[in-house]
MDTraj code that builds the backbone (N, CA, C; nanometers):
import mdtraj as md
import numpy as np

residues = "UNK UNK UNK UNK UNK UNK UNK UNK UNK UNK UNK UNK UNK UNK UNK UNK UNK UNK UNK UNK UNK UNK UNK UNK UNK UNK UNK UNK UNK UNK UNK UNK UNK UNK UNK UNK UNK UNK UNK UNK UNK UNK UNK UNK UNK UNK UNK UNK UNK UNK UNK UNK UNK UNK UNK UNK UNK UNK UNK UNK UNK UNK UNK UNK UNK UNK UNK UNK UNK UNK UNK UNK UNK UNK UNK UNK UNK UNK UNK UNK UNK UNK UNK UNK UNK UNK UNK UNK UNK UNK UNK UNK UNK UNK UNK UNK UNK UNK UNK UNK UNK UNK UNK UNK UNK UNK UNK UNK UNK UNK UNK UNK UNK UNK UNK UNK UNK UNK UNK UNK UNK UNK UNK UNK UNK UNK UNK UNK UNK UNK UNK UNK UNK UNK UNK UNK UNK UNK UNK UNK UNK UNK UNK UNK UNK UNK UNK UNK UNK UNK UNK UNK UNK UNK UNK UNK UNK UNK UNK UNK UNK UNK UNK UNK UNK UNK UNK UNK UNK UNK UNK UNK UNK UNK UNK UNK UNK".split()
xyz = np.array([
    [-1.3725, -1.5327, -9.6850],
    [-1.4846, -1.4579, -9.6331],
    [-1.5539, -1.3790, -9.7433],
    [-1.4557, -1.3486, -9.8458],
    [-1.5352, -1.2386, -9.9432],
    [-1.6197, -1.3387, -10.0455],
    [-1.5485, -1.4939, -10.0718],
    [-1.6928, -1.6019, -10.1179],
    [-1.7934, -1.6095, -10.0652],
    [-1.7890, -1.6323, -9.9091],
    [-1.8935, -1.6287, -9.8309],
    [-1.9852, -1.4864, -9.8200],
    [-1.9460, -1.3625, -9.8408],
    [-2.0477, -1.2338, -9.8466],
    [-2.0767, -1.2630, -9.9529],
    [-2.0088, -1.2155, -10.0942],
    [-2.0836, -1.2190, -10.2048],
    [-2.1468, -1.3875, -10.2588],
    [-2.1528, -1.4601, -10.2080],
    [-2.2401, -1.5317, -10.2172],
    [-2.4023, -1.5344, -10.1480],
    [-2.3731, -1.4871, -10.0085],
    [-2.4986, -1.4508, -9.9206],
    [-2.5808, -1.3301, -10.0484],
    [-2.4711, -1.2373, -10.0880],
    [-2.5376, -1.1160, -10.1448],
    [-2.6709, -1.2043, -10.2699],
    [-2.5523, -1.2508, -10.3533],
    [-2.6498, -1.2716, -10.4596],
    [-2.7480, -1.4155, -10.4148],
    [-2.7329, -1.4560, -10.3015],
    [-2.8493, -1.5307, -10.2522],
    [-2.9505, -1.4649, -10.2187],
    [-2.9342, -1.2987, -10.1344],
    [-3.0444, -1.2397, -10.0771],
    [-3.0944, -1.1489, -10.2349],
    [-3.0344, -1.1565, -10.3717],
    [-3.0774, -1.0452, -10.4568],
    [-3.1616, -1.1927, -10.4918],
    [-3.1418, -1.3024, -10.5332],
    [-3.2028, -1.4122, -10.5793],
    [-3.3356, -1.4291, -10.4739],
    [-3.3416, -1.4389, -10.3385],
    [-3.4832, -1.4814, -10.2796],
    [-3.5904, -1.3440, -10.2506],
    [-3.4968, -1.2200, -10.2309],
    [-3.5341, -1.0664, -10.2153],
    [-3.6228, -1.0125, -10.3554],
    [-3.5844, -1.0720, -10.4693],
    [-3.6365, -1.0369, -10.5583],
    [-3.5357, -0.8814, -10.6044],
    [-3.4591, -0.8368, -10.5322],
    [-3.3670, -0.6826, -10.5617],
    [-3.3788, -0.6964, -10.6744],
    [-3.4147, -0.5375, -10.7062],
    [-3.3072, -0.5307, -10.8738],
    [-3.4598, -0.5659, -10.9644],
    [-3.5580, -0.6479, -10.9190],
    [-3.6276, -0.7002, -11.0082],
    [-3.7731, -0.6312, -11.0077],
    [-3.8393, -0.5639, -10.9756],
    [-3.8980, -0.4835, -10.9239],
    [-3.9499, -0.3202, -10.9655],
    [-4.0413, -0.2712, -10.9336],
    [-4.0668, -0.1580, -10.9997],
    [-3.9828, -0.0396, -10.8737],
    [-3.9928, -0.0647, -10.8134],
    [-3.8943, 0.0339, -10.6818],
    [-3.7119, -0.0262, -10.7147],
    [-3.6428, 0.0908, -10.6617],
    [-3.5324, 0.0887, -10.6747],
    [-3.4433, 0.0298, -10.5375],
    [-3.3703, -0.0691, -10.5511],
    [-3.2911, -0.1177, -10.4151],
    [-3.1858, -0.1055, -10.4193],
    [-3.1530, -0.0868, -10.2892],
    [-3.0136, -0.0513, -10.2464],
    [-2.9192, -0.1461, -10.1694],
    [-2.8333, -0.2520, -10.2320],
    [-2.7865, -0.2839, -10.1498],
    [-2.5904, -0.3186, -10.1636],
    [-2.5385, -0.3033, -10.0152],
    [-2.4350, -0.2173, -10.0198],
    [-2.3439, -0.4158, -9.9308],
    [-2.2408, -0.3736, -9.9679],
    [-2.1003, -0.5007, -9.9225],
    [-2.0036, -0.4392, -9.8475],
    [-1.9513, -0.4930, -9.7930],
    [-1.8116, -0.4327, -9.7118],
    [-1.7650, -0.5704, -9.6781],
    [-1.6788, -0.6077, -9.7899],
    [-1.5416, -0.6542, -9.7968],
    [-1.4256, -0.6546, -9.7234],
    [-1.4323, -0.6591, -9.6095],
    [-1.3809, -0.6022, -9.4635],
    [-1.2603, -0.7092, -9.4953],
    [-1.2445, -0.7988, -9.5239],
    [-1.1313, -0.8800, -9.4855],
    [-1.0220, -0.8233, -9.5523],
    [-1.0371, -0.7547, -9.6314],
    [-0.9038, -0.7718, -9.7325],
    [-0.8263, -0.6235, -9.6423],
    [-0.9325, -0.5409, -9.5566],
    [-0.8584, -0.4421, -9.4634],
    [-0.7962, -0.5257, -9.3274],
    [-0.8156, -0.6302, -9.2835],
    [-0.7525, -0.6899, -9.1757],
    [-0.6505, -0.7497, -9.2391],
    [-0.6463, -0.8183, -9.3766],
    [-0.5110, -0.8811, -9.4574],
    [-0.3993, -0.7926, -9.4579],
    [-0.4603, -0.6410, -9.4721],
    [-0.3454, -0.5194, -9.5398],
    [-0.2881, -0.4690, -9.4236],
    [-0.3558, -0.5073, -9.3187],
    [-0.3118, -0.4693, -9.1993],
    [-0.2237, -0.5410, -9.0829],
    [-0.2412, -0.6606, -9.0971],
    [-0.1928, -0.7821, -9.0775],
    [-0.0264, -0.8251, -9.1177],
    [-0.0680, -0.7777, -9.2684],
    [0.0801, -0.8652, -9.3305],
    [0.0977, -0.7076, -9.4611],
    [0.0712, -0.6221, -9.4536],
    [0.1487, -0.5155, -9.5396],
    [0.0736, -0.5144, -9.6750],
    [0.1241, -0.3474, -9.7356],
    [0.0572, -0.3300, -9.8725],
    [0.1220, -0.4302, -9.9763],
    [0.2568, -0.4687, -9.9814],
    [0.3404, -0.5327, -10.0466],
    [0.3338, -0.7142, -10.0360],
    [0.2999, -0.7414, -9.9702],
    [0.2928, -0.8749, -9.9278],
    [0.2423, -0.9755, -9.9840],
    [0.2698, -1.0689, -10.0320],
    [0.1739, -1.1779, -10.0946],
    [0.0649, -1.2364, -10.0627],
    [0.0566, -1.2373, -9.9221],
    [-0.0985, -1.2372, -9.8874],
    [-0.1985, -1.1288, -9.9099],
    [-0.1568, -1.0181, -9.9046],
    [-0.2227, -0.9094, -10.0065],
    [-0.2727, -0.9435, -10.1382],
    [-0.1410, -0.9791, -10.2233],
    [-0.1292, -0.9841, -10.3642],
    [-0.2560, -1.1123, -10.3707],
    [-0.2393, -1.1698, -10.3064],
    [-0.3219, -1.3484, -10.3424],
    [-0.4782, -1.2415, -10.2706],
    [-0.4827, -1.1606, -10.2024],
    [-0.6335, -1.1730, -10.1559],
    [-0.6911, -1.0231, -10.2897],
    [-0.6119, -0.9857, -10.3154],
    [-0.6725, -0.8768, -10.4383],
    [-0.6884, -0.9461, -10.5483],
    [-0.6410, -1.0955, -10.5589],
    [-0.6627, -1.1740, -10.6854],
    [-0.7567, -1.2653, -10.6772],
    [-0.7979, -1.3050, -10.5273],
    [-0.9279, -1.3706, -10.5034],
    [-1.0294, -1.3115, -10.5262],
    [-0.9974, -1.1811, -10.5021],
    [-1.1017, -1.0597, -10.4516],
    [-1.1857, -1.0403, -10.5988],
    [-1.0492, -1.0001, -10.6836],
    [-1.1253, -0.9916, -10.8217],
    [-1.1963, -1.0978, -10.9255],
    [-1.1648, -1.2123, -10.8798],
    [-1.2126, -1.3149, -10.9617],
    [-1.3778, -1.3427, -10.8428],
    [-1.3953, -1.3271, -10.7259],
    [-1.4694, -1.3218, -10.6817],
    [-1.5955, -1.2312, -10.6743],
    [-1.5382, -1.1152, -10.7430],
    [-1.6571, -1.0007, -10.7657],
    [-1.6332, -1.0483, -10.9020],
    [-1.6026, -1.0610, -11.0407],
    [-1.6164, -1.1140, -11.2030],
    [-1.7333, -1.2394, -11.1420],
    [-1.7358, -1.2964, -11.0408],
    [-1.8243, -1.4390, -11.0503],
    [-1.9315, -1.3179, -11.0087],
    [-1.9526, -1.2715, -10.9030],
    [-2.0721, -1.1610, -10.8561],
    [-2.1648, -1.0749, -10.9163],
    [-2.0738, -1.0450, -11.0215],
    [-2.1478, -0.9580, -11.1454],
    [-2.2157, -1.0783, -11.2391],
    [-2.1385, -1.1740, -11.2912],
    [-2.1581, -1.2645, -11.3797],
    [-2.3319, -1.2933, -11.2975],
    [-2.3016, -1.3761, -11.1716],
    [-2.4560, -1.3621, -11.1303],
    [-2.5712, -1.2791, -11.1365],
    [-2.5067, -1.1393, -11.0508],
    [-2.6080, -1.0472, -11.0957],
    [-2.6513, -1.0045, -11.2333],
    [-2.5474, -0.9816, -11.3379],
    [-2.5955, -1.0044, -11.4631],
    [-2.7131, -1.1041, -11.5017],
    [-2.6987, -1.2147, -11.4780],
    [-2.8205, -1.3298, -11.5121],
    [-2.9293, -1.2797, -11.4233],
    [-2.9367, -1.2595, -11.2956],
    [-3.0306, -1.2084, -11.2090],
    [-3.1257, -1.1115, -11.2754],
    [-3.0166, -1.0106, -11.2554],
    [-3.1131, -0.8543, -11.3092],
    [-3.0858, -0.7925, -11.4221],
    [-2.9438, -0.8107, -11.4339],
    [-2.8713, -0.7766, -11.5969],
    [-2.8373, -0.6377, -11.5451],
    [-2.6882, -0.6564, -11.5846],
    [-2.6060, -0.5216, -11.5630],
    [-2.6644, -0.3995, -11.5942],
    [-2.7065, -0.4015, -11.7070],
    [-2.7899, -0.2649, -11.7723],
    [-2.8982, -0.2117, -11.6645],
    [-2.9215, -0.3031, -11.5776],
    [-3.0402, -0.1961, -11.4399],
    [-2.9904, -0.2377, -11.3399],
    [-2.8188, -0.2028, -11.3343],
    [-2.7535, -0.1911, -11.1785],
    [-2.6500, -0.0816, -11.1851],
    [-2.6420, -0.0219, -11.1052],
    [-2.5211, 0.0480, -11.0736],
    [-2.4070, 0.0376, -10.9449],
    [-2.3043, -0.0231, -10.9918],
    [-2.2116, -0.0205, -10.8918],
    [-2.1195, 0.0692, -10.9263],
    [-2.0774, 0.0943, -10.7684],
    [-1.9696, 0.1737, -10.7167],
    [-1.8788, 0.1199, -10.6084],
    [-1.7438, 0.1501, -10.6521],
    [-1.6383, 0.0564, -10.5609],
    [-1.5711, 0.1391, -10.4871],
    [-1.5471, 0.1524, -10.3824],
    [-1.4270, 0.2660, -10.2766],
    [-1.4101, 0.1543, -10.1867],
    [-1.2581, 0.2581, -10.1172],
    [-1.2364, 0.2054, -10.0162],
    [-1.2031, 0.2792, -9.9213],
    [-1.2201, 0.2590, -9.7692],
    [-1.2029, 0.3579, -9.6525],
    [-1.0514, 0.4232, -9.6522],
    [-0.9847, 0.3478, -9.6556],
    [-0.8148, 0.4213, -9.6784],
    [-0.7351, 0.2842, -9.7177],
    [-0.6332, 0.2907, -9.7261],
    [-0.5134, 0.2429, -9.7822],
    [-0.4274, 0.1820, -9.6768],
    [-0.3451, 0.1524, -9.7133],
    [-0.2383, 0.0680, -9.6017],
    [-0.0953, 0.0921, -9.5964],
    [-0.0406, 0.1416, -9.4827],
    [0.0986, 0.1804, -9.4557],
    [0.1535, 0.0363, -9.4788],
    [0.3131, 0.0332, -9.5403],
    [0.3707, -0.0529, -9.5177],
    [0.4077, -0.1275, -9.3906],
    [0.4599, -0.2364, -9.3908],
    [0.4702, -0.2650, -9.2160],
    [0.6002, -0.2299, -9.1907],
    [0.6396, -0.2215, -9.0939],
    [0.7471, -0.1760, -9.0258],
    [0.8749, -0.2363, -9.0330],
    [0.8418, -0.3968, -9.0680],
    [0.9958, -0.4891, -9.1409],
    [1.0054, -0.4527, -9.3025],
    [0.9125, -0.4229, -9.3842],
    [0.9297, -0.3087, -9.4750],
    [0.9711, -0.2376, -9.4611],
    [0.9390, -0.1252, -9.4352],
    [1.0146, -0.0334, -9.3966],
    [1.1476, 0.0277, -9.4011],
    [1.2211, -0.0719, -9.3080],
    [1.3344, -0.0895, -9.2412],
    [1.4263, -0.1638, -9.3674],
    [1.3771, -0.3182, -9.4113],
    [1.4132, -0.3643, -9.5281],
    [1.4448, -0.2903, -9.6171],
    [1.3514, -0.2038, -9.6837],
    [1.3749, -0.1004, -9.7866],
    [1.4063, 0.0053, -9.7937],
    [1.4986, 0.0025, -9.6888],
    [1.5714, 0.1351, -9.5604],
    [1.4987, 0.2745, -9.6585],
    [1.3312, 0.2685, -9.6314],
    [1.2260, 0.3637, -9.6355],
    [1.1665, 0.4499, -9.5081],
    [1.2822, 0.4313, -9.3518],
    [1.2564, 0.5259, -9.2397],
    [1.3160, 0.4298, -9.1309],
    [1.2477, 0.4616, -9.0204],
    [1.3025, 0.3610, -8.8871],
    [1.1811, 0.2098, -8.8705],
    [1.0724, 0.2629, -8.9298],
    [1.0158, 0.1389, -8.8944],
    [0.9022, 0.1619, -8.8075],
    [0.8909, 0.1826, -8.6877],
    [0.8312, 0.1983, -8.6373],
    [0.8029, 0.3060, -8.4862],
    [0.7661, 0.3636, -8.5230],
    [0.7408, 0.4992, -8.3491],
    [0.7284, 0.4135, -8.2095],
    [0.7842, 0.4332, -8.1545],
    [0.7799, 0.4326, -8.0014],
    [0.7248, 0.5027, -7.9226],
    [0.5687, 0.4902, -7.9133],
    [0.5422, 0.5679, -7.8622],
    [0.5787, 0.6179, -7.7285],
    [0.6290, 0.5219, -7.6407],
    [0.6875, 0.5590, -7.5163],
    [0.8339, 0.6741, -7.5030],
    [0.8915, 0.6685, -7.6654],
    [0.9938, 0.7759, -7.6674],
    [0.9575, 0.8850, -7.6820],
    [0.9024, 0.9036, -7.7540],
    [0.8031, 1.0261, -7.7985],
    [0.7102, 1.0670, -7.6399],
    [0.6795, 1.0254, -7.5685],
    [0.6303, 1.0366, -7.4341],
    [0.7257, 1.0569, -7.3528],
    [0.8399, 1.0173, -7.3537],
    [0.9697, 1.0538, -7.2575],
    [1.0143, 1.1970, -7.3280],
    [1.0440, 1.2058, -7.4627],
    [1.1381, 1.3650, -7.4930],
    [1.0162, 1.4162, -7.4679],
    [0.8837, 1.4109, -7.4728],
    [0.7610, 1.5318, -7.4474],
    [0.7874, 1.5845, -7.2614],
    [0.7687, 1.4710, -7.1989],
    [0.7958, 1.4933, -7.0492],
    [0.9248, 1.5916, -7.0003],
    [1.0157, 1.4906, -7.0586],
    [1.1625, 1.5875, -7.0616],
    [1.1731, 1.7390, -7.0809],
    [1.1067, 1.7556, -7.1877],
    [1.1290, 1.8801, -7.2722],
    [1.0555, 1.9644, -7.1633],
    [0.9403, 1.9581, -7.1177],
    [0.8224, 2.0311, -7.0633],
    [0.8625, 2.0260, -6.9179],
    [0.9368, 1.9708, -6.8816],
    [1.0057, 1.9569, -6.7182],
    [1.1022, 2.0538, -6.7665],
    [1.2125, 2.0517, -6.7987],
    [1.2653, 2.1308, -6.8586],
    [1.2416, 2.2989, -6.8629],
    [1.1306, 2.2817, -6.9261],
    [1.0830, 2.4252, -6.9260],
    [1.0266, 2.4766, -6.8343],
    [0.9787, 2.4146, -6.7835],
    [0.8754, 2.4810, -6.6874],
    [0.8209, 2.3965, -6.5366],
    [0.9504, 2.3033, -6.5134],
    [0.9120, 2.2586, -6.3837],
    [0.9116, 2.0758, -6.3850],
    [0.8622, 2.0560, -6.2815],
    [0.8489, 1.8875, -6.2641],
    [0.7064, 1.8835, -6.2926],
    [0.6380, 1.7912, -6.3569],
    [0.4891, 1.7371, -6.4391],
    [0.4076, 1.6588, -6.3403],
    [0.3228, 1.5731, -6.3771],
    [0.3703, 1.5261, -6.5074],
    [0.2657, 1.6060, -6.5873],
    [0.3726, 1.5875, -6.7135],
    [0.2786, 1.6916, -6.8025],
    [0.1989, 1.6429, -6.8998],
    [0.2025, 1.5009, -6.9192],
    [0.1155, 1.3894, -6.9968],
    [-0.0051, 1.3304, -6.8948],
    [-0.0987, 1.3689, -6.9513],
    [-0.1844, 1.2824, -6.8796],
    [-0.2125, 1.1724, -6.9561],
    [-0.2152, 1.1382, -7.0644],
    [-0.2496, 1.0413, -7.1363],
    [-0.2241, 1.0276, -7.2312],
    [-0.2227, 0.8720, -7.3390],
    [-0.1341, 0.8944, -7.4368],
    [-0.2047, 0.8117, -7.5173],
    [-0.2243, 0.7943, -7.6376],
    [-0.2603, 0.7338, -7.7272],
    [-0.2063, 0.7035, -7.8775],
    [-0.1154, 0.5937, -7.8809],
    [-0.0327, 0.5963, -8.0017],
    [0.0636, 0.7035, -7.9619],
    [0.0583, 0.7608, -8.1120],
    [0.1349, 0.8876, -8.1050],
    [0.0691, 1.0458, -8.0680],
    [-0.0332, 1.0365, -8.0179],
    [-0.1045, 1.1284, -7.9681],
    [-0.0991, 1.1311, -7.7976],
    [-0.0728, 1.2567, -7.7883],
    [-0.0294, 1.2914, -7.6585],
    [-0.1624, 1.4228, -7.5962],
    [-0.1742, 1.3999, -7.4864],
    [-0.2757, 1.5051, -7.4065],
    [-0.1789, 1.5064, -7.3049],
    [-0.2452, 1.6754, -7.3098],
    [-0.1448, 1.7289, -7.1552],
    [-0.2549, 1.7290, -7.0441],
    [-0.1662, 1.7174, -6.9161],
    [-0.2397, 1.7224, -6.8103],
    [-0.2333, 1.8884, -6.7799],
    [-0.4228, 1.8788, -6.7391],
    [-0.4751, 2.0150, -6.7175],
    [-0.4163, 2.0484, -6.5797],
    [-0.4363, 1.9756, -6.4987],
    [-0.3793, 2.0138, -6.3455],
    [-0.2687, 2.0523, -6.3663],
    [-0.1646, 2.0077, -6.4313],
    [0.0068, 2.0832, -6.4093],
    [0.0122, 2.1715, -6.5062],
    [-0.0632, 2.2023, -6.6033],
    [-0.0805, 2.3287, -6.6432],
    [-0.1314, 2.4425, -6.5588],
    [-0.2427, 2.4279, -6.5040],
    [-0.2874, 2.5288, -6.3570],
    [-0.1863, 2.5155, -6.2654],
    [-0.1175, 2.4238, -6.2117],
    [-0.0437, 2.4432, -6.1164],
    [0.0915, 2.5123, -6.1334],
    [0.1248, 2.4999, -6.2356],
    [0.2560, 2.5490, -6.2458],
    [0.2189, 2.7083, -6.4145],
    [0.1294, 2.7310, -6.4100],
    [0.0706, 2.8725, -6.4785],
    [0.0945, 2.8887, -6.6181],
    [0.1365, 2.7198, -6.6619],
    [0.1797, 2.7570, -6.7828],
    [0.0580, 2.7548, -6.8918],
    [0.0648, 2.8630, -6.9974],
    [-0.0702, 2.8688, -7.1271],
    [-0.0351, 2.7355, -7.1970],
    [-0.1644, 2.6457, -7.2356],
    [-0.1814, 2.5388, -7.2869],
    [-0.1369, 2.5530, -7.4407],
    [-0.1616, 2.6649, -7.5377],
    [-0.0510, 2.6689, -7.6369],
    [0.0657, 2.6559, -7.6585],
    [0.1502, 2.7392, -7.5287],
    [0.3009, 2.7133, -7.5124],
    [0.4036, 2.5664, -7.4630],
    [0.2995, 2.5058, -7.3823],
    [0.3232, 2.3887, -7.3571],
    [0.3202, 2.2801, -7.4822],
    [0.2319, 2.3041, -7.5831],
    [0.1745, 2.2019, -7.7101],
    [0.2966, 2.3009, -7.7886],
    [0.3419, 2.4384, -7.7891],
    [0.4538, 2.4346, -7.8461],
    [0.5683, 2.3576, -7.8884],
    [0.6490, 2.3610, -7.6791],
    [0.7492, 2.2539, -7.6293],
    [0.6825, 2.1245, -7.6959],
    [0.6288, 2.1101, -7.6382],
    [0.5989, 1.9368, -7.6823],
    [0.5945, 1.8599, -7.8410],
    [0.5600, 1.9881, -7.9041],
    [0.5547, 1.9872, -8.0481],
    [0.7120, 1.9985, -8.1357],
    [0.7491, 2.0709, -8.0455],
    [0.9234, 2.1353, -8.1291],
    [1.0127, 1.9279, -8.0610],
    [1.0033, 1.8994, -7.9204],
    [1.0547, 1.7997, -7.8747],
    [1.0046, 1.6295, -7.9683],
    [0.8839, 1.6747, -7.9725],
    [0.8552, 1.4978, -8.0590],
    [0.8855, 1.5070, -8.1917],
    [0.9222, 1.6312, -8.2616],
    [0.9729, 1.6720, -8.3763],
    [1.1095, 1.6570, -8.4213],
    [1.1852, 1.6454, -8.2971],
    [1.2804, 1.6218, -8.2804],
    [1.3573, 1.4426, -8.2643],
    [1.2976, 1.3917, -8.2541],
    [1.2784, 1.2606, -8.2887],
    [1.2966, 1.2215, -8.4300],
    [1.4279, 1.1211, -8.4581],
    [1.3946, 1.0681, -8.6007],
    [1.3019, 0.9718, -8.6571],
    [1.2031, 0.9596, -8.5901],
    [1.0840, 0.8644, -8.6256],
    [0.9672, 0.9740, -8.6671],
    [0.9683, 1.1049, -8.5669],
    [0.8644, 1.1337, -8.5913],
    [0.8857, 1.3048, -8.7331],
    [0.8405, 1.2563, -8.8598],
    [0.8474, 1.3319, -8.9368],
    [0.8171, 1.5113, -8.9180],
    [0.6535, 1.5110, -8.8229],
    [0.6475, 1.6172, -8.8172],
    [0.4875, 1.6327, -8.6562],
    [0.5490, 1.7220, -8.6399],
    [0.4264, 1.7370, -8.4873],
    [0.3111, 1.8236, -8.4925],
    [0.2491, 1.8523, -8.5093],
    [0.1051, 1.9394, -8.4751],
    [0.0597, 1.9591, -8.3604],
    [0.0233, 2.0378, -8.3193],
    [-0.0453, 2.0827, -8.1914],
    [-0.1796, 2.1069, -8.1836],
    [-0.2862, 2.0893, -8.0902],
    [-0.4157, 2.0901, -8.0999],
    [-0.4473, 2.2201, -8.1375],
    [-0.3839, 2.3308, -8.0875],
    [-0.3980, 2.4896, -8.1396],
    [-0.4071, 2.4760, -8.2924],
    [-0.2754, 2.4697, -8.3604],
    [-0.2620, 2.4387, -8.4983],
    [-0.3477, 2.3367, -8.5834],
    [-0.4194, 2.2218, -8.5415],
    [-0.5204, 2.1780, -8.5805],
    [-0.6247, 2.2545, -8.5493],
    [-0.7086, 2.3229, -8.4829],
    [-0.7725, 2.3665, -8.4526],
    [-0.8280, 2.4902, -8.4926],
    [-0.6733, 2.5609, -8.5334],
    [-0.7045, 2.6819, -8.6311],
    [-0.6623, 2.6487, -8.7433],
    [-0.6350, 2.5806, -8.7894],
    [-0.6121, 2.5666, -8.9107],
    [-0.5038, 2.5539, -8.9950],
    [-0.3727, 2.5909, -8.8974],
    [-0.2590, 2.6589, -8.9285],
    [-0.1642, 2.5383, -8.9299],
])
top = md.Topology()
chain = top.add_chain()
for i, resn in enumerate(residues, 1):
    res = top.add_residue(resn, chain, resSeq=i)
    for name in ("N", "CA", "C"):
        top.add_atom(name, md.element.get_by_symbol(name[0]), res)
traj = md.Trajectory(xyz[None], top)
């Protein structure tokens, strides 16, 4: 896929005229595949390794073009990337580097537990996302408990978990703390 963009590219700088011109153009790539590869099959992985080696011989051909096009000396590139890639979870485990992978449904059971526990029958999750947990507003009104103290419990309980390193609470994001 990344032959197929940077080829479209320096097809549209070749019929666009970019680059060649008394006005200045802007035009921008996103290399998207090589984030579904890293995500797919791991930072470590040989399908990684083989697509960062396509990747680079594929942008050396890109420049080489644009060079003949417009000539490096009146372009400026800049390379980033949105974030990085966790190992996968048979990593992980392989390189006995943690457990591997969160459950989020455990982490949703000691939160429930813990908060029944304290302060009554729930449910006290209304919804869950990954490892992100929302409390339900109704069993907070119903049973009088302050929405800090509850993201307390819930925070000290998924903390408690050997998967999960460390918990935050929307209070503590929120202020800062």
């Amino acid at each position: 896929m990344n032959q197929i963009e940077l080829a479209f590219a320096a097809e549209a700088i070749r019929s666009e005229k970019l680059g060649q011109g008394s006005e200045t153009d802007l035009l921008t790539l996103s290399l998207s595949v090589n984030d579904y590869v890293g995500h797919q099959f791991g930072p470590y992985s040989p399908e990684v390794a083989d697509m960062t080696l396509r990747t680079d011989r594929d942008l050396a051909r890109f420049f080489d073009d644009l060079d003949k096009l417009v000539g490096l000396d009146n372009v400026w590139i800049a390379l980033s990337a949105d974030h990085g890639v966790a190992p996968t979870p048979a990593f992980i485990q392989e390189h006995k580097l943690g457990l591997g992978m969160v459950q989020p449904a455990s982490i949703r059971g000691a939160v429930e537990n813990a908060l029944t526990k304290a302060f009554g029958p729930g449910p006290w999750i209304e919804d869950q996302d990954e490892a992100y947990l929302y409390l339900n507003q109704k069993t907070l009104r119903k049973r009088n408990v302050p929405e800090s103290k509850a993201e307390e419990v819930a925070a000290v309980a998924a903390a408690s978990l050997p998967e999960v390193a460390a918990a935050f609470t929307r209070t503590q994001l929120m202020t800062g703390s």
